[in-house]
Every structure is written in C-alpha cells, then in structure tokens.
N, CA, C and O atoms as a DFTB+ gen file, in Angstrom:
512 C
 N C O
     1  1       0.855      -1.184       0.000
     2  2       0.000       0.000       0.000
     3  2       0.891       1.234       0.000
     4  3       1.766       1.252       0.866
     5  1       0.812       2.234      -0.806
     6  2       1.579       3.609      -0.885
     7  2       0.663       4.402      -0.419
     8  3      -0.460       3.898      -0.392
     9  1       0.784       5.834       0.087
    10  2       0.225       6.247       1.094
    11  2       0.099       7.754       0.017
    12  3       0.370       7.534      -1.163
    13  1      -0.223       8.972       0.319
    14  2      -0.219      10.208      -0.643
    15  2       1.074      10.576      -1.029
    16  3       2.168      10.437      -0.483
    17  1       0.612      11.220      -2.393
    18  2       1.781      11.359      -2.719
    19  2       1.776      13.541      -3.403
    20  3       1.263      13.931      -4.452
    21  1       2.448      14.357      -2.443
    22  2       2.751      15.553      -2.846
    23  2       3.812      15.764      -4.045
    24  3       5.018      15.540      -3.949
    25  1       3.123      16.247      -5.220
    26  2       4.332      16.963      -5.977
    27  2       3.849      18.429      -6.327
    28  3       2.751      18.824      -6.720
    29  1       4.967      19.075      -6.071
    30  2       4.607      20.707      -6.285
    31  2       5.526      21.218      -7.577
    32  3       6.743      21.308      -7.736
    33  1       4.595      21.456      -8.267
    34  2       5.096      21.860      -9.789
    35  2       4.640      23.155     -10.102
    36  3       4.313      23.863      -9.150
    37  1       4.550      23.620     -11.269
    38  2       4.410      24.566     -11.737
    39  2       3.447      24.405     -13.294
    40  3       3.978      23.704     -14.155
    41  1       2.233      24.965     -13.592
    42  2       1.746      25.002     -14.811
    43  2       1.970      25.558     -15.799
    44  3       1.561      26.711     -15.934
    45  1       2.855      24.780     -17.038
    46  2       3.811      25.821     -17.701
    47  2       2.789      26.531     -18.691
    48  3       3.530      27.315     -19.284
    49  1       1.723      26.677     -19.123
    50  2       0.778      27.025     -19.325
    51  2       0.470      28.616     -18.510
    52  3      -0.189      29.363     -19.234
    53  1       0.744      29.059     -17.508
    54  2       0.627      29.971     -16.701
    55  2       1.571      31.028     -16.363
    56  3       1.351      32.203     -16.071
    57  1       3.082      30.140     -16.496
    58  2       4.237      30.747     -16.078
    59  2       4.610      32.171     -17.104
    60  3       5.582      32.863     -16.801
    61  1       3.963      32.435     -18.022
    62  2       4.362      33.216     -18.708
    63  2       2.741      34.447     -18.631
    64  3       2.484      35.157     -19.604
    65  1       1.997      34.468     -17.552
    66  2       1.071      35.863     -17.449
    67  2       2.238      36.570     -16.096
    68  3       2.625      37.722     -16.296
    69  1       2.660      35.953     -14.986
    70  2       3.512      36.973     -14.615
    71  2       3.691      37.959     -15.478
    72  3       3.594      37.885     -16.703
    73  1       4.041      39.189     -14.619
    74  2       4.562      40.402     -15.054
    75  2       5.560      40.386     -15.693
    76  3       5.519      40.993     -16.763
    77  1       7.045      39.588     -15.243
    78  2       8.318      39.240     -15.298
    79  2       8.054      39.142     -16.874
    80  3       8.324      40.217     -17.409
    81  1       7.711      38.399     -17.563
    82  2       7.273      38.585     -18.977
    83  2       6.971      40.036     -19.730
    84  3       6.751      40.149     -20.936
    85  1       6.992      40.696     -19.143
    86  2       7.007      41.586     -19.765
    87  2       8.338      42.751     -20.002
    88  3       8.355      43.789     -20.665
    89  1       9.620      41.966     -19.002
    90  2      10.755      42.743     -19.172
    91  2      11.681      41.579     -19.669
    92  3      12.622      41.967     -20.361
    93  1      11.588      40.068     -19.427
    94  2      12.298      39.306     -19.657
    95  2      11.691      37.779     -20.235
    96  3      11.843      36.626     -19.832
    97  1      11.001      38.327     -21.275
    98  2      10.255      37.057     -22.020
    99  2      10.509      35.164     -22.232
   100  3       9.899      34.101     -22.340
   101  1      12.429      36.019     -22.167
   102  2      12.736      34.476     -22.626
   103  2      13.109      33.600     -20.817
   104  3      13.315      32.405     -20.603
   105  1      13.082      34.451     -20.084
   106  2      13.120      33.822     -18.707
   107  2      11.879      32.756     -18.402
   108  3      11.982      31.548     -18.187
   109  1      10.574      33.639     -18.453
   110  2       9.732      32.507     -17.983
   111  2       9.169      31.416     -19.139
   112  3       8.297      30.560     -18.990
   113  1       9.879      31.699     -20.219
   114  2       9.630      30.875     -21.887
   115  2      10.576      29.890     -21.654
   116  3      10.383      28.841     -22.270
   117  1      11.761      29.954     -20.771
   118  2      13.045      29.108     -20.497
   119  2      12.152      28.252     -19.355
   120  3      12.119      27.025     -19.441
   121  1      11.457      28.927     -18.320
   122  2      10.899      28.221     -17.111
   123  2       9.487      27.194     -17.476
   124  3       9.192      26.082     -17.038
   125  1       9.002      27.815     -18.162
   126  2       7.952      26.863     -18.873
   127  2       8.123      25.459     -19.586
   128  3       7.445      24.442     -19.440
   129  1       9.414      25.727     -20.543
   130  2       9.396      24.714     -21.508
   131  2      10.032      23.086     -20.080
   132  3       9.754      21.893     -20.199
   133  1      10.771      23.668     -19.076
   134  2      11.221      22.752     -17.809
   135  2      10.053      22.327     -17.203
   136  3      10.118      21.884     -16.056
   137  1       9.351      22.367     -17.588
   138  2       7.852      22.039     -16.326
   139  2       6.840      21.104     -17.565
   140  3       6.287      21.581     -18.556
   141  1       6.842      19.736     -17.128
   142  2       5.526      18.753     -17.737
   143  2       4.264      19.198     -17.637
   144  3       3.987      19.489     -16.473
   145  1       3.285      19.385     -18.497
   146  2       1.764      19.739     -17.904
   147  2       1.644      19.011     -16.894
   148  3       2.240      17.947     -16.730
   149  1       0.832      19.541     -16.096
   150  2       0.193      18.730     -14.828
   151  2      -0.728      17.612     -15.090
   152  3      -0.789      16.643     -14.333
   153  1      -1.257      17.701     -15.875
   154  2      -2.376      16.183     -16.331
   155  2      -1.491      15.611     -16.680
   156  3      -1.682      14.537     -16.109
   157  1      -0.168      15.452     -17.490
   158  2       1.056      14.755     -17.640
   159  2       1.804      13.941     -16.596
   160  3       2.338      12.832     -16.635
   161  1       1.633      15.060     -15.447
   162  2       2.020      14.442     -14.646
   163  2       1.211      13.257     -13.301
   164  3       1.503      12.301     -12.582
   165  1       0.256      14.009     -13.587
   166  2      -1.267      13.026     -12.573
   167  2      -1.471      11.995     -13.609
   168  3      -2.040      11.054     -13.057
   169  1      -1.238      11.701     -15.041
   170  2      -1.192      10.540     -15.474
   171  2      -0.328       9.489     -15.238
   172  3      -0.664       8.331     -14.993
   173  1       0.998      10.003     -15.333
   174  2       2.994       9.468     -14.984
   175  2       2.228       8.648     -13.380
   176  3       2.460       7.517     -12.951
   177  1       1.407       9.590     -12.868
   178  2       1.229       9.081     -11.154
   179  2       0.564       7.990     -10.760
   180  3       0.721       7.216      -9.815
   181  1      -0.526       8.082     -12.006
   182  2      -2.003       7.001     -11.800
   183  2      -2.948       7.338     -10.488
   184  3      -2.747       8.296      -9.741
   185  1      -3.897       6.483     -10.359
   186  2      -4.883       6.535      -9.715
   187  2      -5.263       7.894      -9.216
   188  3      -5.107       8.839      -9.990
   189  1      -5.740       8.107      -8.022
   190  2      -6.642       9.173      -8.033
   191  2      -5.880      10.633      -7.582
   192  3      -5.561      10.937      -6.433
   193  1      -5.692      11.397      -8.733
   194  2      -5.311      12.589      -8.475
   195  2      -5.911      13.666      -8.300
   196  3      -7.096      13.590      -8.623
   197  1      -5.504      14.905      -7.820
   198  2      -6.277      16.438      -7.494
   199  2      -5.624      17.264      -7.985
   200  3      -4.729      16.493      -7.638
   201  1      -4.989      18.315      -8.595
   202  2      -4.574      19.325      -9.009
   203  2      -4.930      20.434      -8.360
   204  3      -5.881      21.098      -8.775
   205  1      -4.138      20.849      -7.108
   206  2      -4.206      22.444      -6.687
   207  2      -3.962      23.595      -6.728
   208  3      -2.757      23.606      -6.477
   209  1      -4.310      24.750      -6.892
   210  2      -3.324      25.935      -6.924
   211  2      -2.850      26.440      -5.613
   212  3      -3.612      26.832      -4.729
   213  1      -1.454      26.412      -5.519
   214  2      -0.586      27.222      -4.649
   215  2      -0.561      28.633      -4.279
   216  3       0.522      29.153      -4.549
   217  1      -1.391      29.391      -3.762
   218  2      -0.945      30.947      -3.797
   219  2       0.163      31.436      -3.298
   220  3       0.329      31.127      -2.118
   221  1       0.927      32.043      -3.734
   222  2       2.412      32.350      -3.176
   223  2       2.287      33.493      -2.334
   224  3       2.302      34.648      -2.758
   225  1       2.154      33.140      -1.041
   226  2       2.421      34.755      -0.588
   227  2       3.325      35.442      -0.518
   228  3       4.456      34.963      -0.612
   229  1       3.107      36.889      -0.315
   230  2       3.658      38.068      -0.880
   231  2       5.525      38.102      -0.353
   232  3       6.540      38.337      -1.008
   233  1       5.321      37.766       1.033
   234  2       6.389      37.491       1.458
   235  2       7.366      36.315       1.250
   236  3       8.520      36.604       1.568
   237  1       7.219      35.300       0.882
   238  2       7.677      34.097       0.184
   239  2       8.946      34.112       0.057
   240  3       9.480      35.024      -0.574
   241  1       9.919      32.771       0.822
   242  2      11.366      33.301       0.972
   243  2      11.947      32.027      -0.051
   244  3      13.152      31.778      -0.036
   245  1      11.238      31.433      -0.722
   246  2      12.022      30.882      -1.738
   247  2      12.468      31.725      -3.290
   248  3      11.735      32.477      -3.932
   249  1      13.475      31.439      -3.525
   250  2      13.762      32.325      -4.669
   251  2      13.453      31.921      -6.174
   252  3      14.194      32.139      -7.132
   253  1      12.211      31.288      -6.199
   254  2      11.321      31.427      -7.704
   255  2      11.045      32.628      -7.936
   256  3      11.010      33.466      -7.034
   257  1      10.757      32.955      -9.430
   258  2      10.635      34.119     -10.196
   259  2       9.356      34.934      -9.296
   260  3       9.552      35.946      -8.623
   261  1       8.153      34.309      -9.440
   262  2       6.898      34.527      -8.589
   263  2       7.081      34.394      -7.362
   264  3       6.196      33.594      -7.060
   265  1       7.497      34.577      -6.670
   266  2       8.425      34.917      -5.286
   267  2       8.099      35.905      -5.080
   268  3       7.441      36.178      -4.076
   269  1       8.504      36.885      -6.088
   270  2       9.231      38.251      -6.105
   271  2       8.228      39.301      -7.033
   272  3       8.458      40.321      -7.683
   273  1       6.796      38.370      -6.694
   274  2       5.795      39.277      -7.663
   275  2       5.524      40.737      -6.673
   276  3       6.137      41.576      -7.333
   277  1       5.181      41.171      -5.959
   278  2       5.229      42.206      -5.049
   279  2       6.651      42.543      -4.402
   280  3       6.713      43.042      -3.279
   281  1       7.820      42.244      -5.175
   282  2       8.626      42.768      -4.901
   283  2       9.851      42.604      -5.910
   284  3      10.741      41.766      -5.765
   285  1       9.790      43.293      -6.691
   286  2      10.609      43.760      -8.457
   287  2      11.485      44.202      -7.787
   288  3      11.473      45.257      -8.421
   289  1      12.458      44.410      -6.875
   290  2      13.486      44.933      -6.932
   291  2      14.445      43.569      -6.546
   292  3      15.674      43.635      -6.601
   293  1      13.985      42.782      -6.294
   294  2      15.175      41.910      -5.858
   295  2      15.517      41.225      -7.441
   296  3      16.387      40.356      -7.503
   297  1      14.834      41.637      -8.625
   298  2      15.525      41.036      -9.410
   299  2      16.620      41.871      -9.766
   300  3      17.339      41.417     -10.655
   301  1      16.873      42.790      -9.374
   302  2      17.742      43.793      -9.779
   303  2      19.487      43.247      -8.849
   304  3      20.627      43.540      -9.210
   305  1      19.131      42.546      -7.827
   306  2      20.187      41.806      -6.782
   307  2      20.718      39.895      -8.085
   308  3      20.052      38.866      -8.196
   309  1      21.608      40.130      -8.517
   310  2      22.084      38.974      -9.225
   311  2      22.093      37.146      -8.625
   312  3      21.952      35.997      -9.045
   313  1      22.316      37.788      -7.599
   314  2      22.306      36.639      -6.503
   315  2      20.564      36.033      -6.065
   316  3      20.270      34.957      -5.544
   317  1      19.523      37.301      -6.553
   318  2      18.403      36.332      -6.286
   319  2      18.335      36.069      -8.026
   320  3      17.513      35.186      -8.274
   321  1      18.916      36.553      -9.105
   322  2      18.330      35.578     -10.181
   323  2      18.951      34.640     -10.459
   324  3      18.469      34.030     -11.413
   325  1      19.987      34.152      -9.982
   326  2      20.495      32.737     -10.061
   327  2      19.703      32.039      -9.201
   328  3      19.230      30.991      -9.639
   329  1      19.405      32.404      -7.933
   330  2      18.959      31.498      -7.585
   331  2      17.614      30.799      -8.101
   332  3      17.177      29.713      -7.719
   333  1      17.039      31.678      -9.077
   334  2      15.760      30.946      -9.894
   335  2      16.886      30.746     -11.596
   336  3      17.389      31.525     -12.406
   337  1      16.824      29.296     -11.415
   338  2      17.707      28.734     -12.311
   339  2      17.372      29.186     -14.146
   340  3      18.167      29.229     -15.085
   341  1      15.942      29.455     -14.109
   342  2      15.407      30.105     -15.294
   343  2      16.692      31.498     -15.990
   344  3      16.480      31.674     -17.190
   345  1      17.433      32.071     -15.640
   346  2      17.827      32.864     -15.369
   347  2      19.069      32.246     -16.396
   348  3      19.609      32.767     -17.372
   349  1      19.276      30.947     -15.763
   350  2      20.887      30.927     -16.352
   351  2      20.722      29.931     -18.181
   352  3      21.629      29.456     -18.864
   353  1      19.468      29.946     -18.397
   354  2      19.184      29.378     -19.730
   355  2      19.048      30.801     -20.582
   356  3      18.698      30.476     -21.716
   357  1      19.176      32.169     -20.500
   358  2      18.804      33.115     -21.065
   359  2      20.632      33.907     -21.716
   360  3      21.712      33.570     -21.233
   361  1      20.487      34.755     -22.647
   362  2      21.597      34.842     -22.942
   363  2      22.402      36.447     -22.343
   364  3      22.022      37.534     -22.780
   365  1      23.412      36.330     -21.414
   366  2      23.963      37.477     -20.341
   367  2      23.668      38.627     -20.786
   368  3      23.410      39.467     -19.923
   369  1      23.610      39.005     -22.050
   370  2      23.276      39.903     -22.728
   371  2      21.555      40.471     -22.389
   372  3      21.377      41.557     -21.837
   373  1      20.413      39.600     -22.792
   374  2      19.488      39.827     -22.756
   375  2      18.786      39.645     -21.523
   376  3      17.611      39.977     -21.366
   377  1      19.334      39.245     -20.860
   378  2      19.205      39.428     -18.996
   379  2      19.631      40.869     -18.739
   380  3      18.947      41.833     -18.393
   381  1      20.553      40.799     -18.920
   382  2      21.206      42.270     -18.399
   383  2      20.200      43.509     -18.645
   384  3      19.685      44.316     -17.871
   385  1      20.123      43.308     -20.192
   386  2      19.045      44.393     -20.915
   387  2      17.442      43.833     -20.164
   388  3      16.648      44.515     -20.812
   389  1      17.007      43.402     -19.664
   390  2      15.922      42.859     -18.894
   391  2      16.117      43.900     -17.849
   392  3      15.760      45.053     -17.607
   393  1      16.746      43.092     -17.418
   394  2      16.885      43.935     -15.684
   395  2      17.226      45.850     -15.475
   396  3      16.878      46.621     -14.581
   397  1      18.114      46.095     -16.862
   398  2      18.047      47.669     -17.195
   399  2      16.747      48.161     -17.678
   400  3      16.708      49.386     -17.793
   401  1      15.505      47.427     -18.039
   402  2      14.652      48.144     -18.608
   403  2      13.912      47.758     -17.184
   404  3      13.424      48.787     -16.717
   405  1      13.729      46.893     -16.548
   406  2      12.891      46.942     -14.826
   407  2      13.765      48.131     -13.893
   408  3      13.153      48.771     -13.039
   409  1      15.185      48.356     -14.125
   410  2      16.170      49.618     -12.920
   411  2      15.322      50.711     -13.802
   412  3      14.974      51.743     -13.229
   413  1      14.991      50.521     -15.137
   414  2      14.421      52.408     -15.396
   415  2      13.099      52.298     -14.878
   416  3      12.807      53.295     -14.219
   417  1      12.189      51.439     -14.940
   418  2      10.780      51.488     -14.776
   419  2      10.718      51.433     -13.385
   420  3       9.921      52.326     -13.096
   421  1      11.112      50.879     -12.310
   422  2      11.309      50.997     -10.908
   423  2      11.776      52.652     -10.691
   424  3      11.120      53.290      -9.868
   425  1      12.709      53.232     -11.295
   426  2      13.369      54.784     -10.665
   427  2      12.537      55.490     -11.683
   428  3      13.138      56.543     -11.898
   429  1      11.338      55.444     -12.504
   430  2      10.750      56.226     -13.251
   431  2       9.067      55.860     -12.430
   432  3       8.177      56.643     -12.761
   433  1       8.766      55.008     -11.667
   434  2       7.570      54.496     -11.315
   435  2       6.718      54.021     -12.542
   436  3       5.537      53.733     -12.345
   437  1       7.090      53.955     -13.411
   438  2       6.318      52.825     -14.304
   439  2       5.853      51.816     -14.226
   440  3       4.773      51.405     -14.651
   441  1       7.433      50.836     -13.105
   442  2       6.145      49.757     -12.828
   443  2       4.787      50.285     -11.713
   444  3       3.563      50.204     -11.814
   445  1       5.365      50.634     -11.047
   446  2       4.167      51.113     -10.167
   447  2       2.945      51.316     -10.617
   448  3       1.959      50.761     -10.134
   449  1       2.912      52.173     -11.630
   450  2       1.723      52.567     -12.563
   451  2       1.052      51.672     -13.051
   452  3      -0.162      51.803     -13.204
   453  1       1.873      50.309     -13.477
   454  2       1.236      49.202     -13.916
   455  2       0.716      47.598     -13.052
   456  3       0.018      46.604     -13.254
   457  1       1.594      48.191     -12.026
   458  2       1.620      46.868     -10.854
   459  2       1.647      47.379      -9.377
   460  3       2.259      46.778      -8.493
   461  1       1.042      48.365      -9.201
   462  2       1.561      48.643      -7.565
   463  2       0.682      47.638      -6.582
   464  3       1.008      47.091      -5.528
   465  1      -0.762      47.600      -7.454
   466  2      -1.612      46.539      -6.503
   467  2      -0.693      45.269      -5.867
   468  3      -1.143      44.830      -4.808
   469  1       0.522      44.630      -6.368
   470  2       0.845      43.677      -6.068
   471  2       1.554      43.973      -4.910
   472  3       1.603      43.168      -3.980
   473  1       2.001      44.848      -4.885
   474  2       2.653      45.848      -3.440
   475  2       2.556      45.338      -2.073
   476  3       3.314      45.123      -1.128
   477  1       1.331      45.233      -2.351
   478  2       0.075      44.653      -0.856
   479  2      -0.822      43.773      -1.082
   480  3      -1.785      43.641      -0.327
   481  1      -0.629      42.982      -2.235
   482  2      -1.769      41.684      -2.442
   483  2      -0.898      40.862      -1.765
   484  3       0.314      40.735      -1.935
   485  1      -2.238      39.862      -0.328
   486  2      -1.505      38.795       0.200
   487  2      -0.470      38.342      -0.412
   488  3       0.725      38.259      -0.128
   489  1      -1.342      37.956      -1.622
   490  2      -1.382      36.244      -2.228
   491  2      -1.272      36.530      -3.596
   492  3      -1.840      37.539      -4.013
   493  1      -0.599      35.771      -4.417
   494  2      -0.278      35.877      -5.901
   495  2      -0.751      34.658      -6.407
   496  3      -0.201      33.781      -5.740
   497  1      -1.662      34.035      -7.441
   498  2      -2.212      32.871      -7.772
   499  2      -1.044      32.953      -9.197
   500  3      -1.151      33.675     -10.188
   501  1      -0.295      32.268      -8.977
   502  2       0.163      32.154     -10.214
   503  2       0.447      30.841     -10.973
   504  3      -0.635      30.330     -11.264
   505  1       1.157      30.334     -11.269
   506  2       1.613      28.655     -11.967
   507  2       2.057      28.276     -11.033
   508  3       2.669      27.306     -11.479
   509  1       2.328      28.287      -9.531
   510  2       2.762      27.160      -8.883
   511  2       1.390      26.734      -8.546
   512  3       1.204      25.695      -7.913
C-alpha cells in the first residue's frame, strides 16, 4: 500500500502571465518549456489525483521568479536571479538588458503605474 503522494510543480501554461514577462520574455519561456503539464504528470502518477493551486504569498522566501511578484526589486540583486535557475538558460546579454529596462521602470515608477496593486496583495495565484 503507498500512502499520498505531494508533488509541487508549476503550470507551464501559466508561467508566462507573470509580469516578469514583460521585461524578460525568454526567462519565464526558459521556465515553462522545464515544467511537464500537470495532467502529464497526474497521469505518470495514476490513480486518483487532485490538481491544486498554490498561492504564493507576498512574502515568500524561496527564490522562484513569482516569489518576487510584489517585490521587483530583488531582481535587480544577481544573486536572487540565479537562484531561480530560469535565469541561467537566457543569454547574459538579454538578462542584463531585462533587468536595465525593470532599474528604469522601478526609478521612473512605471512599474508602479502598472503593478503597484501587487505591493500589498496577500497572495499571488500564479503557476505554482
């Protein structure tokens, strides 16, 4: 007899409405194509599966991309985008230029204009 079984994935289907897509396309296009659909994977599992969504809250100390949805500045720290491995499939060049077009929109309030709600939303429903 096997007893439950937790796997926490990501719906690569989803990973690309983050915001982060909109300064660094090929990051969560790199993070997506790494992730099996989830019915892919509740099939791989057999018998009786559930599919949940994870809300990430705001504060969230693991260093996935959606981590850091209410808080855009830590991608600007190098050390938290390695630690979301998506990061190191992209080319140094077009990271760099990523993260210079989020340092102008952060010191111009642009993102703000477009995302401040996330500021103070608990909870982020995203692909995990």
């Amino acid at each position: 007899m096997r007893g439950p079984v937790l796997v926490l994935s990501c719906a690569p289907e989803l990973v690309q409405r983050f915001w982060l897509n909109d300064y660094a396309p090929s990051v969560p296009a790199a993070e997506a194509r790494r992730y099996p659909p989830l019915d892919r994977i509740a099939a791989v599992l057999g018998g009786q599966t559930e599919i949940l969504p994870v809300p990430i809250p705001l504060l969230c100390r693991d260093g996935f991309n959606e981590a850091y949805y209410g808080r855009p500045e830590r991608f600007l720290d190098p050390g938290a985008r390695l630690a979301c491995s998506a990061w190191s499939f992209v080319a140094a060049e077009e990271a760099e230029a990523a993260v210079d077009r989020m340092r102008i929109d952060l010191a111009s309030g642009a993102w703000e204009g477009r995302y401040r709600q996330l500021r103070t939303q608990a909870s982020f429903d995203g692909s995990l």
